[in-house]
C-alpha positions in Angstrom: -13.7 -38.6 -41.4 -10.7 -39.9 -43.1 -9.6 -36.5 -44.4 -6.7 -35.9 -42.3 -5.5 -39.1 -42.6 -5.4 -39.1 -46.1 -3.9 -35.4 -46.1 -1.4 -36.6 -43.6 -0.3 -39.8 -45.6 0.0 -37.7 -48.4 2.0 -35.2 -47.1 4.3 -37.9 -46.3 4.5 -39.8 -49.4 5.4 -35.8 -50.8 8.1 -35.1 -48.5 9.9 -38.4 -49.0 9.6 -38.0 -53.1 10.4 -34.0 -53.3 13.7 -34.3 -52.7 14.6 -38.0 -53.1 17.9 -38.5 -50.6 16.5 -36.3 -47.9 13.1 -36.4 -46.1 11.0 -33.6 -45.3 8.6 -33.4 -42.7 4.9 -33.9 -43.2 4.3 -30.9 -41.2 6.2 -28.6 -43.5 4.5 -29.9 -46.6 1.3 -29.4 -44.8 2.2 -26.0 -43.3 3.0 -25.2 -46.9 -0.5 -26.9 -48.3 -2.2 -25.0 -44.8 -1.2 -21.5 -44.6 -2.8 -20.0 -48.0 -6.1 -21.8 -47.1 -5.8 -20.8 -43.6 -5.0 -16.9 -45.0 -8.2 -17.5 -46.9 -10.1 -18.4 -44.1 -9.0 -15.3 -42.0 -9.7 -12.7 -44.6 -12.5 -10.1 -44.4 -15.8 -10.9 -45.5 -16.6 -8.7 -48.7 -18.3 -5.9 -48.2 -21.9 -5.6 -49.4 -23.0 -2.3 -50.7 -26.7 -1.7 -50.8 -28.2 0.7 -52.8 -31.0 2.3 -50.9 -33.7 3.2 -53.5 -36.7 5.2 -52.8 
């Protein structure tokens, strides 16, 4: 339940640390932590080859 919270306080605590005199958003570090999962979500399942045996 408290996933997102933690992910979003996270993401906050990294974007205030990363680059010390300047703030970054939490939504870019969590675009940036998002997108490859998100990709590997949306990918195609394998394909399953079955071998048909008489």
């Amino acid at each position: 339940m408290a996933t997102g919270a933690i992910l979003m306080a996270v993401a906050d605590l990294v974007g205030r640390s990363i680059i010390a005199p300047l703030e970054l958003p939490a939504c870019v570090v969590t675009a940036v932590l998002g997108a490859p999962f998100f990709m590997l979500l949306m990918r195609p399942p394998a394909s399953r080859k079955t071998s048909v045996s008489g």
